[in-house]
C-alpha positions in Angstrom: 21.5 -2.1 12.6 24.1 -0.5 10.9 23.2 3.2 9.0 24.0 0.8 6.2 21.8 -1.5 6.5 19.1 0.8 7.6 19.6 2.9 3.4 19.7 -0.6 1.9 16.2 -1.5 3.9 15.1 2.3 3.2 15.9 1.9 -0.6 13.9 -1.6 -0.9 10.8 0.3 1.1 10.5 2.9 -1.1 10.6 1.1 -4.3 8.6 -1.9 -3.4 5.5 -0.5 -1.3 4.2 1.2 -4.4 5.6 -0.9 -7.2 3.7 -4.1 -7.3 6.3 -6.2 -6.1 5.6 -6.5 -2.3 7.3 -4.2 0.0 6.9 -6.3 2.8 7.9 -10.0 0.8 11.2 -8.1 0.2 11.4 -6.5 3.6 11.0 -10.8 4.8 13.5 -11.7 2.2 16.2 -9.1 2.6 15.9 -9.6 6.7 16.8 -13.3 6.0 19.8 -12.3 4.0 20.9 -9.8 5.9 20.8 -12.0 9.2 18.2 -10.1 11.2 16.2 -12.4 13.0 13.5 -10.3 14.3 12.8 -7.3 12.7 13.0 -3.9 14.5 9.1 -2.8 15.0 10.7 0.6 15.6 12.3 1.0 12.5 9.3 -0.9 10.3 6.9 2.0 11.7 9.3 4.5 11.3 9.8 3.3 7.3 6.0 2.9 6.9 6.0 7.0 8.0 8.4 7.6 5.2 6.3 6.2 2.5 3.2 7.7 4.0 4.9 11.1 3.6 5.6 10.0 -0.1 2.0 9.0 -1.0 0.8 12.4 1.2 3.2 14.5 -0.9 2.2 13.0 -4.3 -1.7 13.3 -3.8 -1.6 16.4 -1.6 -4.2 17.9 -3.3 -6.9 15.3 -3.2 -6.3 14.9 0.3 -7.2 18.0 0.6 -10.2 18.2 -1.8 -11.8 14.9 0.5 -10.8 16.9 3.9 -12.6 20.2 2.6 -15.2 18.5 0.7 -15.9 16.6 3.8 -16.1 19.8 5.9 -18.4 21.8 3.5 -20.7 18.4 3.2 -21.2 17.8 7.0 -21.6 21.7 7.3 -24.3 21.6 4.4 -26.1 19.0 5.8 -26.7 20.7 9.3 -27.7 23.8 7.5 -30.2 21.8 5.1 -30.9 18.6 7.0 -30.3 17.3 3.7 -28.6 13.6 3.1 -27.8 14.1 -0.2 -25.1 17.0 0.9 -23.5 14.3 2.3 -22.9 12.4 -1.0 -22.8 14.8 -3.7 -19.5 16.7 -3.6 -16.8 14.7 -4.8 -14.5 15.7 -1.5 -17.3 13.9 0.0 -17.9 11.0 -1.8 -14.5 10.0 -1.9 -14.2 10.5 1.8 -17.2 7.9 2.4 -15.6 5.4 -0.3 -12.5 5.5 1.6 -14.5 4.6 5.0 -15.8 2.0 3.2 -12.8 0.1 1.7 -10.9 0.4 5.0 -13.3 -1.6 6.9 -12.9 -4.2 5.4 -8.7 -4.5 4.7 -9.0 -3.9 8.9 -10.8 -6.6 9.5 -8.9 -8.7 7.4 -6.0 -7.4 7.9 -5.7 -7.6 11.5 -6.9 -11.7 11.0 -3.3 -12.4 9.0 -1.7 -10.1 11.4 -2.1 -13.4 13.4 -0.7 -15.7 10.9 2.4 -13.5 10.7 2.5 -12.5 14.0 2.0 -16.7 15.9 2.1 -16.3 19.8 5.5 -16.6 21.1 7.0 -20.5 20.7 4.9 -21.2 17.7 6.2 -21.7 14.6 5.7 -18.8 12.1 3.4 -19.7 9.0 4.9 -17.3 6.9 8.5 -17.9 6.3 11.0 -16.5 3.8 10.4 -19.7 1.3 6.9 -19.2 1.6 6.7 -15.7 0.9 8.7 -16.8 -2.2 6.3 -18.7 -3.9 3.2 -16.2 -3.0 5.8 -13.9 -4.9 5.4 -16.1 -7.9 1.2 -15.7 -7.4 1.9 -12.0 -7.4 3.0 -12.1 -10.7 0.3 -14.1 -12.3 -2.1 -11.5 -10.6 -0.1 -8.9 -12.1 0.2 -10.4 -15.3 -3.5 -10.5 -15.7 -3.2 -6.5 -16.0 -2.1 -7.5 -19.7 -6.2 -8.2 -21.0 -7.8 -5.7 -18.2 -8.1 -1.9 -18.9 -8.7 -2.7 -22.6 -10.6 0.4 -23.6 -8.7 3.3 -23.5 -10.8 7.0 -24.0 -7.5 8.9 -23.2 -9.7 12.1 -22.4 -11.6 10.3 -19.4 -7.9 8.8 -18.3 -6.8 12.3 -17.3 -9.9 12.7 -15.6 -10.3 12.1 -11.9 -14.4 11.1 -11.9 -15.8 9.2 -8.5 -18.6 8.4 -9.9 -18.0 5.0 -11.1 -16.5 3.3 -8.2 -19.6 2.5 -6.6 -19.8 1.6 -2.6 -19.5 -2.4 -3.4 -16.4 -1.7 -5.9 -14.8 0.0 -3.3 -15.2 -2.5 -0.8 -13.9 -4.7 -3.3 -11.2 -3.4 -3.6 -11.2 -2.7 0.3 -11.0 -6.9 0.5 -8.2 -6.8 -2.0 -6.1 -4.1 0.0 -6.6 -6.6 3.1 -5.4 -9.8 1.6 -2.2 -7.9 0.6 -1.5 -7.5 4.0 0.3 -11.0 3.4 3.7 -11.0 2.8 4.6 -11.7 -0.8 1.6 -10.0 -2.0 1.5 -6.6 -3.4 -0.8 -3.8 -1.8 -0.8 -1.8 -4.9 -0.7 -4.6 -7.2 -4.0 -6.5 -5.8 -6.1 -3.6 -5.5 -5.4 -1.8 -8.6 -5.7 -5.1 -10.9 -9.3 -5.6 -8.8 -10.2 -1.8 -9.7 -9.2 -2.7 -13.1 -11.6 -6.1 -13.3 -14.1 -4.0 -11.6 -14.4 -1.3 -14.8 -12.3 1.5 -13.0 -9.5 3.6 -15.7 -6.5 2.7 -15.0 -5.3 6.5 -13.5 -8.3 6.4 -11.4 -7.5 3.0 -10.0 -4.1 4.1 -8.9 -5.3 7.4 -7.3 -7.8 5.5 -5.1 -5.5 2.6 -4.4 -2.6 5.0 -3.1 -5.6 7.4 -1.2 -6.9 4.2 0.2 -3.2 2.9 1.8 -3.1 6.4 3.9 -6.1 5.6 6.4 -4.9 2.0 6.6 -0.7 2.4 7.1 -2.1 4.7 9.5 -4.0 2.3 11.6 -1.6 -0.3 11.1 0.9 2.6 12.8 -1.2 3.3 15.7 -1.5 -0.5 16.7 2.3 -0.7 16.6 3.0 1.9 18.2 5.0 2.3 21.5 6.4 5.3 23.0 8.7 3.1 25.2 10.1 2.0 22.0 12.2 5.4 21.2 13.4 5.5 25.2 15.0 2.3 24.6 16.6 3.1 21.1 20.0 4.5 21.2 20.7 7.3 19.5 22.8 6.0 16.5 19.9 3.5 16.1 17.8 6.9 15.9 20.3 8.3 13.7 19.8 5.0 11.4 16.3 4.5 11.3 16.0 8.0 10.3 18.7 7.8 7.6 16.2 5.1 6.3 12.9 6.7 7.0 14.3 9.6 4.6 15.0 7.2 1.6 12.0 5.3 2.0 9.9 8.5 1.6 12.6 10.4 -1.8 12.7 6.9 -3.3 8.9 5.8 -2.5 7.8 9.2 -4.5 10.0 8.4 -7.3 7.9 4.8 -7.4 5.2 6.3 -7.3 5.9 8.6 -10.6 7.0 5.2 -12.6 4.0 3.3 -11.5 1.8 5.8 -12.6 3.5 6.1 -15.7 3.6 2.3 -16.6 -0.3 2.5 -15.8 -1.0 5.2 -18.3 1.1 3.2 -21.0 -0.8 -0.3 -19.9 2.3 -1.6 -19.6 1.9 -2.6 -15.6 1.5 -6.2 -16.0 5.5 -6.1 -17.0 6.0 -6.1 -13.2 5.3 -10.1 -13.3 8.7 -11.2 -14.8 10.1 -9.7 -11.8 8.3 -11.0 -9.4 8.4 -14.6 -11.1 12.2 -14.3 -10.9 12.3 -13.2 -7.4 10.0 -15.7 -6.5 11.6 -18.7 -8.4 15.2 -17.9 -7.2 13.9 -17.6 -3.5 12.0 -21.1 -3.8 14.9 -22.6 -5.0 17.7 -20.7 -2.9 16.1 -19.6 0.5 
């Protein structure tokens, strides 16, 4: 892989994993287009780390709250015995919700890893056409953005309250996060229009959808991962991947701004017209 090749794939991981327009259903596409037949598992870890760092940088300071809150609670608890020091700061209960929506996207998750994945000599289910047309069903789920998050107390938007998303909503949207492990389906897209259905503000949906991504990019890193993998890289492949890993993570916190923008002005369901002409061009060209 040229340095290239490795911006280009940078550039399309940054502004797809948190736009709702599937990082990985472009990732499939531009592959095919670009003539790489099997994928570099080096360099898709080392672009995942890139938009980690973007979504770490951006919500720095509620990772921090849930690592300190979750401190203070567990030290409360051995102090007072006491359960409910365990649920009542918000550091806390956000760190339990978390726990709780990442169960199930890893259990799911790793079940259409093996749809993806097919042992060697099977045919893949998930093919560049395919992922096309679950494109087009991306944007209909995105397009239903237009009648959720109708009521709109601007006061409680800026406001970054727990106390709604309950320990079945965040499972909920746990499932969602799961199911978007398929190609062609957006992570962010699928689990902020569940928040959404499920009566969460439209800022607060985002916030726990991007907080959510960290614990589970992270497992999906550690499976991956192979030290052998960087011995047997050369070092202009190095040079590459990092060239990439670097864009994904400038570009991916630049996505992140606009998508949090687009949410405040309700105006996230506009992502479906691109995803419906992505998807219909790839059905009928791919």
């Amino acid at each position: 892989m040229s340095i290239l090749e490795a911006l280009l794939l940078g550039l399309i991981q940054g502004i797809t994993e948190f736009l709702p327009i599937s990082s990985s259903g472009h990732l499939v596409i531009s592959q095919h287009l670009l003539g790489v037949k099997e994928p570099e598992l080096l360099f898709d870890i080392i672009l995942h780390v890139g938009t980690l760092v973007a979504v770490v940088a951006y919500y720095w300071s509620d990772i921090r709250e849930v690592v300190s809150g979750l401190f203070t609670g567990l030290r409360d608890f051995f102090k007072t015995r006491s359960v409910e020091r365990l649920a009542e700061p918000q550091g806390v209960r956000l760190a339990w919700l978390t726990i709780l929506a990442t169960i199930p996207t890893g259990i799911i998750g790793l079940g259409i890893e093996k749809l993806i994945d097919p042992p060697e000599g099977t045919e893949p289910f998930i093919t560049a056409k395919v992922v096309a047309g679950l494109l087009i069903i991306n944007g209909f789920i995105l397009f239903a953005n237009r009648f959720l998050g109708k009521t709109k107390p601007e006061e409680r938007e800026s406001t970054w309250s727990l106390w709604n998303i309950t320990p079945m909503v965040a499972i909920g949207i746990g499932i969602a996060q799961g199911i978007a492990v398929t190609p062609g389906f957006s992570r962010a897209g699928l689990t902020i229009t569940i928040a959404l259905a499920l009566g969460i503000m439209r800022v607060q949906a985002a916030r726990f959808s991007f907080l959510i991504s960290i614990p589970a990019i992270l497992g999906a890193l550690v499976l991956k991962f192979d030290l052998t993998m960087f011995t047997e890289a050369t070092t202009t492949e190095l040079i590459a991947f990092g060239a990439g890993a670097l864009t994904a993570a400038a570009v991916g916190y630049a996505s992140i701004l606009l998508l949090v923008e687009m949410l405040k002005k309700a105006r996230f369901h506009h992502f479906s017209w691109y995803c419906w002409v992505v998807g219909i061009l790839g059905v009928a060209l791919l």
